[in-house]
C-alpha positions as CSV (number, residue, x, y, z in Angstrom):
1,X,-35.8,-29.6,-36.6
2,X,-35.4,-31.5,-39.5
3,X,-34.8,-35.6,-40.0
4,X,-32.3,-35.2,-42.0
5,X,-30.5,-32.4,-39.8
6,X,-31.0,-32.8,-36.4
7,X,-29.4,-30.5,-34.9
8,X,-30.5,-27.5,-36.6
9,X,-32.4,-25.2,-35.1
10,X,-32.3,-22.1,-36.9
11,X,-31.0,-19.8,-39.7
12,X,-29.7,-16.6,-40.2
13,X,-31.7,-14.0,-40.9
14,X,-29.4,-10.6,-40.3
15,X,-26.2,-9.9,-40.0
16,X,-24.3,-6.3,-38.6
17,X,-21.1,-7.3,-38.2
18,X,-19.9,-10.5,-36.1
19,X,-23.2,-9.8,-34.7
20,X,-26.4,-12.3,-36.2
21,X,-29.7,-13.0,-35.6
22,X,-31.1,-16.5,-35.8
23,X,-34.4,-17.2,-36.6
24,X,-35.1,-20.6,-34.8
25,X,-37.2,-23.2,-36.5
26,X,-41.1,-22.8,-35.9
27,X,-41.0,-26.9,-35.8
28,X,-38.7,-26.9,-33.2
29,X,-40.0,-28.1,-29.7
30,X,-39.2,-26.2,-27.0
31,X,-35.5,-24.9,-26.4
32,X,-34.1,-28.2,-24.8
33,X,-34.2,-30.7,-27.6
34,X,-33.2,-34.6,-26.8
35,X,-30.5,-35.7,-29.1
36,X,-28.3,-38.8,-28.9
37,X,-30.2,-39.3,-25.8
38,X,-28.9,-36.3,-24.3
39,X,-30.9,-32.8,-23.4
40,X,-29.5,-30.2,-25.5
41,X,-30.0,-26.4,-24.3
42,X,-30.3,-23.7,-26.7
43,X,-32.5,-20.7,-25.6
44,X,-30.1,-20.2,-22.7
45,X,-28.2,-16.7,-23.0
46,X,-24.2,-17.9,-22.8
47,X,-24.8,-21.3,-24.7
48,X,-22.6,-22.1,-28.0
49,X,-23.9,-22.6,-31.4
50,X,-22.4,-23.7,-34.4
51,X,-22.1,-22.6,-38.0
52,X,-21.1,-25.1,-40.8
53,X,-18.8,-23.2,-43.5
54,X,-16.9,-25.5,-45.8
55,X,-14.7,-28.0,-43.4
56,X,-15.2,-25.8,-40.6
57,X,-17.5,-24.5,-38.3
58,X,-18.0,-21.0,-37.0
59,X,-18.9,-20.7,-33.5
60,X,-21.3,-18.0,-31.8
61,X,-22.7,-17.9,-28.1
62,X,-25.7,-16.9,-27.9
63,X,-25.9,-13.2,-26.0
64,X,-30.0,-13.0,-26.4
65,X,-33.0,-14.6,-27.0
66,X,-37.0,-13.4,-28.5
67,X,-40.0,-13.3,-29.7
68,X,-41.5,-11.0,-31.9
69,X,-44.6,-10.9,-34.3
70,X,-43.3,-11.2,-38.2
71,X,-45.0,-11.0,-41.5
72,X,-45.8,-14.5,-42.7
73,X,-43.9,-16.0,-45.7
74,X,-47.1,-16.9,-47.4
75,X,-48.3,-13.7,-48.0
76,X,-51.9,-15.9,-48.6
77,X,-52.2,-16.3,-44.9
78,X,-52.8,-12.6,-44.6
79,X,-51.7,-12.1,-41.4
80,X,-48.3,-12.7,-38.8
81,X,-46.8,-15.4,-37.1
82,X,-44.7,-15.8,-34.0
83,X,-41.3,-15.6,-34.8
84,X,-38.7,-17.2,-32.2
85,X,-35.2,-15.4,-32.8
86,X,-31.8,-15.1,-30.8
87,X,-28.7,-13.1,-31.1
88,X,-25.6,-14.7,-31.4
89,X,-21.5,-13.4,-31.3
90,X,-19.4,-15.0,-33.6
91,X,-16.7,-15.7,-31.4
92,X,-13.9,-18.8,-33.6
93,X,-13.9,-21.2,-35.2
94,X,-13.2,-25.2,-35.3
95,X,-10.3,-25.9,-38.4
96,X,-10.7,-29.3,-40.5
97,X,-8.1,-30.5,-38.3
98,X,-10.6,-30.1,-35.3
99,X,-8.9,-27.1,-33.5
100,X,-10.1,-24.2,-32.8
101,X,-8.9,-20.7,-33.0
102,X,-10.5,-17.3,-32.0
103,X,-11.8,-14.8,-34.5
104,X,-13.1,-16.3,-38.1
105,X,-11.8,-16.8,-41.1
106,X,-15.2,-15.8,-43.5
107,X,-18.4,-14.7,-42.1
108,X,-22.0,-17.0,-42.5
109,X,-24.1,-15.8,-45.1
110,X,-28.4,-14.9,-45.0
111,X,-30.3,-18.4,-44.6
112,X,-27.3,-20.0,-43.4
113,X,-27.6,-22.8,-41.0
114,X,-27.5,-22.7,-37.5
115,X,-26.9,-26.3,-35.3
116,X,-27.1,-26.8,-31.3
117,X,-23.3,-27.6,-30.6
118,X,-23.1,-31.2,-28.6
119,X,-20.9,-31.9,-25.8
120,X,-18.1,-34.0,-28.3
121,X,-18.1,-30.7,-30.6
122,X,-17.1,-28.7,-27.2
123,X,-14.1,-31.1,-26.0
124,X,-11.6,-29.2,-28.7
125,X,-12.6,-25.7,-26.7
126,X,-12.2,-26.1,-23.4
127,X,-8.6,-27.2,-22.6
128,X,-8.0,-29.8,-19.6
129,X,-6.9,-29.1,-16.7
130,X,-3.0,-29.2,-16.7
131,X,0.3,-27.5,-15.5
132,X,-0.8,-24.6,-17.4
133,X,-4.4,-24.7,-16.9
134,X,-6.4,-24.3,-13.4
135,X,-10.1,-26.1,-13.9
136,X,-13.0,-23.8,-12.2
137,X,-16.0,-25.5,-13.1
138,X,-18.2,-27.2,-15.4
139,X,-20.8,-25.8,-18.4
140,X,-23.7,-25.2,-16.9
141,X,-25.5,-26.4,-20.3
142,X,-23.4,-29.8,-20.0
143,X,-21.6,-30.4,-16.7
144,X,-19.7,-33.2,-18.9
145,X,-18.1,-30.4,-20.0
146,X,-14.6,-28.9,-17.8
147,X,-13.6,-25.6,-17.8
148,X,-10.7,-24.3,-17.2
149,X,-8.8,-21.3,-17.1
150,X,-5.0,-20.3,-18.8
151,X,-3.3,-19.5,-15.6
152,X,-0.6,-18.1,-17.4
153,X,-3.5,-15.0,-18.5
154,X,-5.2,-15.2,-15.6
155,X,-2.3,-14.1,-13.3
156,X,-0.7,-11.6,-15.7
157,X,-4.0,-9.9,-17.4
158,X,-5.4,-9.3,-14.0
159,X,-8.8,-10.2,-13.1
160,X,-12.1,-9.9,-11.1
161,X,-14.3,-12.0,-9.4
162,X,-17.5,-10.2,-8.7
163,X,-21.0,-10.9,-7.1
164,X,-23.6,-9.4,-5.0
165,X,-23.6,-10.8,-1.0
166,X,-25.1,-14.7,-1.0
167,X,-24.0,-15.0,-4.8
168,X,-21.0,-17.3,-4.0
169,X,-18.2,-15.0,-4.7
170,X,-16.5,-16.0,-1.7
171,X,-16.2,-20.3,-2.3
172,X,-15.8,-19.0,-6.2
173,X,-12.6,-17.5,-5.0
174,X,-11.5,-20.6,-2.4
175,X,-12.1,-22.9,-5.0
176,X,-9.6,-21.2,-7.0
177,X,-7.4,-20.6,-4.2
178,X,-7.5,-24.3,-3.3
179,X,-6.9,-25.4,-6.6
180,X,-3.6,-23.5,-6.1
181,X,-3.1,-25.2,-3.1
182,X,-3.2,-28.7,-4.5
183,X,-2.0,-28.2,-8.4
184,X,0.9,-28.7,-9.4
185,X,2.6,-25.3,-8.9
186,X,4.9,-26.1,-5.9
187,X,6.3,-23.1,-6.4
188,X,3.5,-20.5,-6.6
189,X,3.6,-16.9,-5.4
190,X,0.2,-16.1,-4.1
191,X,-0.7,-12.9,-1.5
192,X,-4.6,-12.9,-0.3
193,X,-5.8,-9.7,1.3
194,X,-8.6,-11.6,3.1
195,X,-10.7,-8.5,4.4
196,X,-13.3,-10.4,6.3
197,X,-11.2,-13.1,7.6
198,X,-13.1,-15.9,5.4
199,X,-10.3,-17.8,4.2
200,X,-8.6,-19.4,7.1
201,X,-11.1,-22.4,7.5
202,X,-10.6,-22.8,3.7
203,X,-7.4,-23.3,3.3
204,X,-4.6,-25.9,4.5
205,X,-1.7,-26.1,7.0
206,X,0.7,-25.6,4.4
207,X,-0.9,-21.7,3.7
208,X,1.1,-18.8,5.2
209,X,-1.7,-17.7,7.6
210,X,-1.2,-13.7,9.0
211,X,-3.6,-12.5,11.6
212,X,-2.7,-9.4,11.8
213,X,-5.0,-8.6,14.6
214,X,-3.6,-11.0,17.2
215,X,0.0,-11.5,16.2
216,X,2.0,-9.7,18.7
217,X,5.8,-10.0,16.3
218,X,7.1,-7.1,13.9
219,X,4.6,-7.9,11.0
220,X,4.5,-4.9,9.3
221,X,6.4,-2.6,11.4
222,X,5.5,1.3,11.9
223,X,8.8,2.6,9.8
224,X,7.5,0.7,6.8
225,X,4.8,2.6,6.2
226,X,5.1,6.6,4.9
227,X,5.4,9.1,7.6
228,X,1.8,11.2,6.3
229,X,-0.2,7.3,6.2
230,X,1.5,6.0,9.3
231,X,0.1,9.2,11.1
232,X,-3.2,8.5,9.4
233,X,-3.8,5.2,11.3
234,X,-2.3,6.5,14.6
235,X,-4.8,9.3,14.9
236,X,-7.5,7.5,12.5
237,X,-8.3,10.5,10.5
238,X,-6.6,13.7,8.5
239,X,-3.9,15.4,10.5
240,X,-4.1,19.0,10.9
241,X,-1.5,20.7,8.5
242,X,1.0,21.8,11.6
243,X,0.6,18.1,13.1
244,X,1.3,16.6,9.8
245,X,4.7,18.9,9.2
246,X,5.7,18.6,12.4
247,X,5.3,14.3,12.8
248,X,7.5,14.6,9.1
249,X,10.0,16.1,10.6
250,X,10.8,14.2,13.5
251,X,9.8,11.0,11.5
252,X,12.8,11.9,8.5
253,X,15.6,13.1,11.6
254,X,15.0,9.3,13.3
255,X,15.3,7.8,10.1
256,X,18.5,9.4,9.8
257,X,19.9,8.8,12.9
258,X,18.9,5.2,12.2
259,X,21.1,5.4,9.3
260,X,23.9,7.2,10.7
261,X,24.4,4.3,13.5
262,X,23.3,1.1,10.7
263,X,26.5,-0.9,10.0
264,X,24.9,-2.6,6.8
265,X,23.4,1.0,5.4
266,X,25.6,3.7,3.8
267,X,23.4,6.8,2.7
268,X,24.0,10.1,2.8
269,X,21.6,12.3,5.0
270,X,20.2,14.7,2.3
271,X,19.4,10.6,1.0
272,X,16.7,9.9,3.9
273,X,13.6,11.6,4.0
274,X,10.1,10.8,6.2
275,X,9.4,8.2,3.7
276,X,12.2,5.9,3.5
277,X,12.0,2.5,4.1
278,X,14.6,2.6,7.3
279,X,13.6,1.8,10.8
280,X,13.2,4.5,13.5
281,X,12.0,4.6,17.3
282,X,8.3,5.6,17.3
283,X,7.9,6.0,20.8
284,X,10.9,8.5,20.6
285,X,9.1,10.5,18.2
286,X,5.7,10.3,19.8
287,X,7.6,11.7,23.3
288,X,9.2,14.3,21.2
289,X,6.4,15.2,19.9
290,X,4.5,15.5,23.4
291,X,7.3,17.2,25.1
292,X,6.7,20.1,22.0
293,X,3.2,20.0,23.0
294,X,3.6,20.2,26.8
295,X,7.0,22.5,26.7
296,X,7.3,25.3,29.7
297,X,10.6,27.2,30.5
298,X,12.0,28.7,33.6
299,X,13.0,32.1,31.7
300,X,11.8,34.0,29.1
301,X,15.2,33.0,27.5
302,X,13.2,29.5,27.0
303,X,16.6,27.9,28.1
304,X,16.3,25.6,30.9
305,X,12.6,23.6,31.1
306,X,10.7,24.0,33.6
307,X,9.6,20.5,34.2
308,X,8.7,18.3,37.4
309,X,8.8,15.1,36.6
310,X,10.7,13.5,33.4
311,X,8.9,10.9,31.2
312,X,9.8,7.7,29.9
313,X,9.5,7.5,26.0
314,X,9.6,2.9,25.8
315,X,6.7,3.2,28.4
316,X,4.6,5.8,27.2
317,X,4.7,8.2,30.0
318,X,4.6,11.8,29.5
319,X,6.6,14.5,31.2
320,X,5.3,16.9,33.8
321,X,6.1,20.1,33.0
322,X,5.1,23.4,35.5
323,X,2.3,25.0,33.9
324,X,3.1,28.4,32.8
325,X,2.5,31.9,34.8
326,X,-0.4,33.7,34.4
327,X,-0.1,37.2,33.5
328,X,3.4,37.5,32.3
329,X,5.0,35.5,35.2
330,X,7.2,32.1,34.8
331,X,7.2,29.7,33.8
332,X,6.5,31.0,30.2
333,X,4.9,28.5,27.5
334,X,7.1,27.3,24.8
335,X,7.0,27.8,21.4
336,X,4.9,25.0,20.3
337,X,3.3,24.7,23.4
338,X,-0.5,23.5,22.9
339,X,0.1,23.7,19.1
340,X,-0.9,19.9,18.6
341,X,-3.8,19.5,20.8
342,X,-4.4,16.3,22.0
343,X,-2.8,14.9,18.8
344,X,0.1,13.3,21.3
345,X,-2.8,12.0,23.4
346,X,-4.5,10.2,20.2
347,X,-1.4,8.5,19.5
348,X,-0.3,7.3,22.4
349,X,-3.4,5.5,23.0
350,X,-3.2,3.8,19.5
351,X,0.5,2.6,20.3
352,X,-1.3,1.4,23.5
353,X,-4.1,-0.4,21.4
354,X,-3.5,-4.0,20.9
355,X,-5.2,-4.0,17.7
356,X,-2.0,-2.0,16.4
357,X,0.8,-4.7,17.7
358,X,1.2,-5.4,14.3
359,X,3.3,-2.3,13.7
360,X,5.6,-3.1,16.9
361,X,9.3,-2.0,15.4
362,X,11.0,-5.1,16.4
363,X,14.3,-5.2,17.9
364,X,15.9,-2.1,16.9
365,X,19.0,-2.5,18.4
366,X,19.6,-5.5,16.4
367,X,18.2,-4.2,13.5
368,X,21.5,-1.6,13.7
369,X,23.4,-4.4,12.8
370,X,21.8,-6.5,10.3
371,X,18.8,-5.5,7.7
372,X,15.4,-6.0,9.6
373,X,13.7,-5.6,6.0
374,X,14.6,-9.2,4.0
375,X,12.8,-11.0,7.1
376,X,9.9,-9.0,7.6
377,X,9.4,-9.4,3.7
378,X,9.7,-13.3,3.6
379,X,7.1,-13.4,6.5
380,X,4.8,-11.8,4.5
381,X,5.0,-13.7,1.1
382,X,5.2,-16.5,3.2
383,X,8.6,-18.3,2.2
384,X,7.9,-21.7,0.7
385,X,4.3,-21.6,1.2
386,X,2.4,-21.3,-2.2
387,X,0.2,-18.9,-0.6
388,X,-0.1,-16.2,2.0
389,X,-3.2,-15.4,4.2
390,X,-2.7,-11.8,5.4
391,X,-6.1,-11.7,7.6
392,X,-6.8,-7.6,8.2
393,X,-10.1,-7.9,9.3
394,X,-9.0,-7.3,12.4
395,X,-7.8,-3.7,11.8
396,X,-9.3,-0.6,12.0
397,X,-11.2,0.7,9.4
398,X,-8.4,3.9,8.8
399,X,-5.5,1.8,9.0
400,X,-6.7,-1.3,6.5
401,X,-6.3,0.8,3.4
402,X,-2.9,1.9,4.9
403,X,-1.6,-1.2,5.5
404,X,-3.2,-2.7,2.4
405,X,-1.7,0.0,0.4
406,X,1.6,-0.9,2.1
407,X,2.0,-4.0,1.5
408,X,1.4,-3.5,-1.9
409,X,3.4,-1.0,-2.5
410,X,6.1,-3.0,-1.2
411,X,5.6,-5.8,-3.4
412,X,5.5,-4.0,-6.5
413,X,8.8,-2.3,-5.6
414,X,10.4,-5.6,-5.3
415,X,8.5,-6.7,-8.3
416,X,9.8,-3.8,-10.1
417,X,13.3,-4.3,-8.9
418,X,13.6,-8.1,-9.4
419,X,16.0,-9.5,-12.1
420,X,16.9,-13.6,-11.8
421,X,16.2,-13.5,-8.2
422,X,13.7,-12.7,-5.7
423,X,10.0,-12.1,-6.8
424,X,8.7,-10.0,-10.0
425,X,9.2,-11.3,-14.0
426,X,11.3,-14.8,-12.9
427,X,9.0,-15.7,-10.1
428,X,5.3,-14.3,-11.0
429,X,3.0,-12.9,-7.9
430,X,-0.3,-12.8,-7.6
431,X,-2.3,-10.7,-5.5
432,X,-6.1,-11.6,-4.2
433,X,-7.8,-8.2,-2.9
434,X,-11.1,-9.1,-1.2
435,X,-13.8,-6.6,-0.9
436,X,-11.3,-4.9,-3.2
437,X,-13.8,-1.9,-3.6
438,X,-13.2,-0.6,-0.1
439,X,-9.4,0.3,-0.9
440,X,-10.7,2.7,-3.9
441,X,-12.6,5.2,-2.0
442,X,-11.7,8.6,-2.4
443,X,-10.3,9.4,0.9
444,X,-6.4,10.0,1.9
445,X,-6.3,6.4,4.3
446,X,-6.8,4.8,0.9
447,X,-4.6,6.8,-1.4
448,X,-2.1,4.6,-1.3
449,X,-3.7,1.5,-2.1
450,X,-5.6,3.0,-4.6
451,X,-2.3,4.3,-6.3
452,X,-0.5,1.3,-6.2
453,X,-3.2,-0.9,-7.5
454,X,-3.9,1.5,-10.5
455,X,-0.3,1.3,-11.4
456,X,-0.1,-2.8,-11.3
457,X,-3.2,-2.7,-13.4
458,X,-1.8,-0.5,-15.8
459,X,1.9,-2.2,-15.4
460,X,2.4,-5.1,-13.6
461,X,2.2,-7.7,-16.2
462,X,5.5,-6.1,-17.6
463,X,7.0,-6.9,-13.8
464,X,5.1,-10.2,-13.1
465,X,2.8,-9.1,-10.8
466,X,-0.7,-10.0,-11.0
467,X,-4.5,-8.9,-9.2
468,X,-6.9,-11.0,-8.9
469,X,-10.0,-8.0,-7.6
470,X,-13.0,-9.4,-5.6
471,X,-15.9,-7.4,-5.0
472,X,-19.5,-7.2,-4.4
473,X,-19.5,-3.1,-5.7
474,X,-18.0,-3.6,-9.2
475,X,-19.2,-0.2,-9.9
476,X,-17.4,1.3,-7.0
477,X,-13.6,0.4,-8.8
478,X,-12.4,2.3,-10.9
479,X,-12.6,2.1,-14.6
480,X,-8.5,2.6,-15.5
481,X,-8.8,-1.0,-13.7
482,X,-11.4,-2.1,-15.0
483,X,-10.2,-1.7,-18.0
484,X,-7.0,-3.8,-17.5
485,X,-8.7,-6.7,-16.3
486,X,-8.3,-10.0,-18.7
487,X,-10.8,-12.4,-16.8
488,X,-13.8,-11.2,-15.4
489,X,-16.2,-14.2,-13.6
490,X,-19.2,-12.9,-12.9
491,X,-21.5,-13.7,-10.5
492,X,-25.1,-12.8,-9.7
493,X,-25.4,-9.5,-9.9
494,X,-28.8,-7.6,-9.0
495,X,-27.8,-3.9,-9.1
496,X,-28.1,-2.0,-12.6
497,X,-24.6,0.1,-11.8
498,X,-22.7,-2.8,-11.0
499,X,-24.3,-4.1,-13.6
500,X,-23.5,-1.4,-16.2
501,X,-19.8,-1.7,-15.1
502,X,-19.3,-4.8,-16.0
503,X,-20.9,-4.4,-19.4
504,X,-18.3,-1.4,-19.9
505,X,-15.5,-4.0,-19.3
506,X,-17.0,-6.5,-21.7
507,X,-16.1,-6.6,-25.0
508,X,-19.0,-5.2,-27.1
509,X,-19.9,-8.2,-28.7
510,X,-20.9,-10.1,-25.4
511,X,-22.1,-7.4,-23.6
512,X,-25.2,-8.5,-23.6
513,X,-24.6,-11.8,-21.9
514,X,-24.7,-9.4,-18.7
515,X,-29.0,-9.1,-18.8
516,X,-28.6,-12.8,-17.7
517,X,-26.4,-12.1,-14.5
518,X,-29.9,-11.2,-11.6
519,X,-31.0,-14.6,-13.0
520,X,-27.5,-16.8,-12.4
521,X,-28.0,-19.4,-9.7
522,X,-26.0,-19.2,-6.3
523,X,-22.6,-20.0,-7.8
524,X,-23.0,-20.0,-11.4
525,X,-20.9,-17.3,-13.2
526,X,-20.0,-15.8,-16.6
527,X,-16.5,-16.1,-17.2
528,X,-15.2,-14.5,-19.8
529,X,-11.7,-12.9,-21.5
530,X,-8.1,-14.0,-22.0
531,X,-7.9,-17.2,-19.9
532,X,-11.0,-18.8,-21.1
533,X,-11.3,-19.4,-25.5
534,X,-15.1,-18.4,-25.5
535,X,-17.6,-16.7,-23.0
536,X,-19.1,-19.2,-21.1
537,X,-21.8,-19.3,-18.6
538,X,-20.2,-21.8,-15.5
539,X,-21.0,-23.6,-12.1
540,X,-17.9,-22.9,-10.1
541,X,-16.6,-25.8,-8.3
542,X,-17.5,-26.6,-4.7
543,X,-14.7,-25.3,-2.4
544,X,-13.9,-28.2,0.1
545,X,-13.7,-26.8,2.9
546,X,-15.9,-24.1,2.8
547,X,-14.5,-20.4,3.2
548,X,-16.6,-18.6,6.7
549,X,-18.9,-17.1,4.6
550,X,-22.1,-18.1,5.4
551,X,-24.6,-16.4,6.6
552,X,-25.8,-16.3,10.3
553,X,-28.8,-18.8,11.3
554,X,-32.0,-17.9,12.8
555,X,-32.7,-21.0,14.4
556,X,-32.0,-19.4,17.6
557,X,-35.3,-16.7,17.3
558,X,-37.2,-20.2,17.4
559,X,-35.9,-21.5,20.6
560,X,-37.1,-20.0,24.2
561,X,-34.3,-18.2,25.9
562,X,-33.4,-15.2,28.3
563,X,-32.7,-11.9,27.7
564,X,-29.6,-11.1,25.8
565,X,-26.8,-10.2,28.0
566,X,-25.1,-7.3,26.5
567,X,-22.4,-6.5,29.2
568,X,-19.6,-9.1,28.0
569,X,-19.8,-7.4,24.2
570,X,-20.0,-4.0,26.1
571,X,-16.8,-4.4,27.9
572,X,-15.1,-6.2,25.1
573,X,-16.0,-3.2,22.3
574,X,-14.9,-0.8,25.6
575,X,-11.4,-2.8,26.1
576,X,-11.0,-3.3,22.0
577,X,-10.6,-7.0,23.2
578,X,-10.6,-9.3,20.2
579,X,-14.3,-10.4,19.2
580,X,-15.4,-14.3,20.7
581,X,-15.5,-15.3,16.8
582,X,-12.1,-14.6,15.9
């Protein structure tokens, strides 16, 4: 670097596009120079350079740095030289006013200068946190630098958080979250799908908190979901075909007798089908199902039943029916008698299991005369609270997409439907989907879920609804999302596909920035898109408290002990009691 220019450190040698290569000067010490008393980084992939044209300054981060063996200038010397070069992206510019504005206005020229940018130069990028903006960090090449993100793009372009396990994906996100929680949006509309129940500790009284495995209260009630997925979670796999025409059937005739007797609902019959939205006795189903299975008759007529002792549908008892002659004789089996296997059986125990309390109907009798639906959806979003912790880690494996996909589904429709009141373009919602890559597998429990969050990628910022997708698998979602996303902060990341996918989502430009990610500290990030003027590499703010993510201590393996005692987790995995650490 020169006396007379102390910043520079290079000059352009190439240029393909907003795409250069700098050649950095061969008198220049290191890649950390001291100016102004300050250590400056510049060989760091994700750090900003600057570009003097006229009265303003083109800016470029810098997407990769190397070395390489050049012919020398003095063709006298007869041999070649180390040449130190990096890549940069052109990315805005700073006006003469001292604003700055993405794309450029001309492009730099061969031999044009290239200057380390200080942390005053920065100040005009990187707005301050405000009612608009939500601050996430500092530079990690100046920590006297703030960065934060346009909430306004955030929310509506959609956006991912990704990072491989131990990367700090998990107090990335509750950082955010808690910046929600104390900014000044006192009236924000945030849903969390916390998978792994990390978020609780996190998070404050004031947070709408949803355990879905221990609440015992209609949370998301069994005639919310769709007939084909509710039978999903009950038997926790793919119904047979006759099974799955047969629970359809009984499931549309309850809704409709629902709606026949429903003093606030007025539909026609031909209007309800196995699907709607409407309540219905489940236990009446399930018994009508398991009489159809169980079925004898007195006379070949198949009049009169032939049964011993009747059951009781609220309590889960079956009725006894006399088992059917052999040979010919009475009694004689019914018509679908033994044609759903121990389908009945399977679903009785799941109404049994307390893990499923969560779809309890509620008081139906009640719900004859005013609309269950109205409360059951301001539990869920959670009524004044700025945010709402719906905790499914609790739920079976088959039945999280479901529900996940339901209650999605759910808020989109009201999204969707939403004019000055309720939730949608008025009142913006944003949804928080942890280990978000477990709802997209290919597999009918998640069909839902996958749907619905497709379709608010591709169209919920015309509706005000928002996703925010967190993942450890970025390779495992699915590029139509992908593609929508606006903001993606990205963690360390050690796997090439995941990798590779969020290249695919970069713009090409700044793809390159994504080499860097296996080397990013434990939660340092590249941010980059809508909400953010430039790429930047960031240290994510501390979450305070801490979201239960760690990971479990082996202290223990160096303390003498006896043997484990396996019976009380035996019993409780037997009994589907509620792990100790819940």
């Amino acid at each position: 670097m020169s006396e007379q220019h102390p910043t520079l450190i290079g000059r352009v040698v190439a240029i393909v596009g907003s795409a250069l290569t700098v050649e950095l000067e061969s008198d220049m010490a290191g890649i950390s120079p001291t100016w102004n008393g300050q250590l400056h980084s510049v060989g760091q992939v994700g750090t900003t350079v600057s570009l003097p044209q006229g009265t303003s300054k083109l800016l470029a981060v810098v997407t990769r740095i190397s070395i390489s063996g050049v012919l020398a200038a003095d063709i006298s010397d007869l041999g070649t030289r180390d040449s130190r070069s990096m890549e940069v992206q052109l990315i805005g510019e700073i006006d003469s006013l001292g604003s700055f504005h993405r794309g450029v206005t001309s492009y730099p020229g061969i031999h044009d200068a290239v200057h380390f940018v200080s942390g005053d130069e920065l100040v005009p990028i990187y707005p301050r946190a405000d009612s608009s903006h939500i601050q996430v960090g500092t530079l990690s090449s100046n920590k006297s630098i703030k960065v934060s993100l346009d909430l306004e793009k955030l929310v509506m372009r959609h956006s991912a958080v990704v990072g491989s396990t131990g990367a700090g994906k998990s107090s990335a996100v509750a950082a955010i979250l808690q910046g929600l929680e104390h900014g000044p949006w006192f009236s924000a509309n945030v849903i969390v799908i916390d998978s792994h129940g990390e978020y609780a500790s996190a998070l404050g009284t004031q947070t709408n908190k949803i355990d879905f495995s221990k609440s015992t209260d209609a949370i998301l009630p069994a005639w919310m979901l769709p007939a084909e997925d509710l039978l999903r979670v009950l038997i926790r796999g793919e119904p047979a075909p006759v099974l799955r025409s047969k629970f359809t059937v009984l499931v549309a005739e309850a809704r409709r007798r629902f709606a026949k007797d429903a003093t606030w609902l007025s539909l026609a019959p031909e209007e309800v089908n196995a699907d709607s939205p409407i309540p219905f006795d489940l236990r009446a189903v399930w018994f009508e199902l398991d009489e159809a299975n169980r079925r004898t008759f007195n006379e070949t007529a198949k009049i009169t039943d032939a049964i011993s002792v009747s059951g009781d549908a609220q309590n889960l008892v079956s009725s006894i029916f006399k088992p059917h002659g052999a040979g010919g004789a009475a009694p004689f089996k019914g018509p679908e008698h033994g044609s759903y296997a121990a389908y009945p059986d399977l679903i009785r125990r799941a109404l049994q299991d307390p893990r499923n309390a969560f779809l309890a109907p509620g008081d139906l009798v009640a719900m004859k005369a005013a609309d269950p639906l109205p409360g059951i959806v301001g539990r869920l979003l959670g009524g004044t609270a700025r945010i709402s912790l719906l905790d499914v880690s609790g739920v079976s494996g088959e039945a999280a997409g479901v529900v996940v996909g339901t209650i999605l589904q759910l808020i989109f429709e009201l999204a969707l439907r939403g004019k000055a009141d309720g939730i949608g373009r008025n009142s913006p919602i944003l949804i928080v989907i942890e280990e978000a890559h477990r709802y997209f597998q290919n597999d009918a429990s998640n069909r839902l879920a996958r749907e619905t969050v497709e379709r608010i990628a591709r169209e919920g910022r015309k509706y005000g609804v928002g996703v925010m997708l967190v993942s450890q698998r970025p390779s495992e979602l699915p590029q139509t999302a992908m593609s929508q996303l606006g903001t993606i902060i990205a963690l360390r990341l050690s796997n090439d596909s995941d990798q590779s996918s969020i290249s695919s989502a970069l713009p090409d430009g700044v793809a390159g920035m994504v080499q860097s990610l296996p080397s990013l500290k434990t939660g340092e990030a590249i941010i980059t898109g809508e909400s953010l003027p430039i790429p930047s590499r960031v240290l994510i703010s501390r979450p305070r408290p801490w979201p239960d993510s760690g990971d479990p201590k082996i202290s223990a393996w160096s303390e003498p002990g006896d043997p484990v005692d396996f019976e009380p987790s035996i019993h409780r995995w037997r009994t589907n009691e509620e792990p100790p650490n819940k």
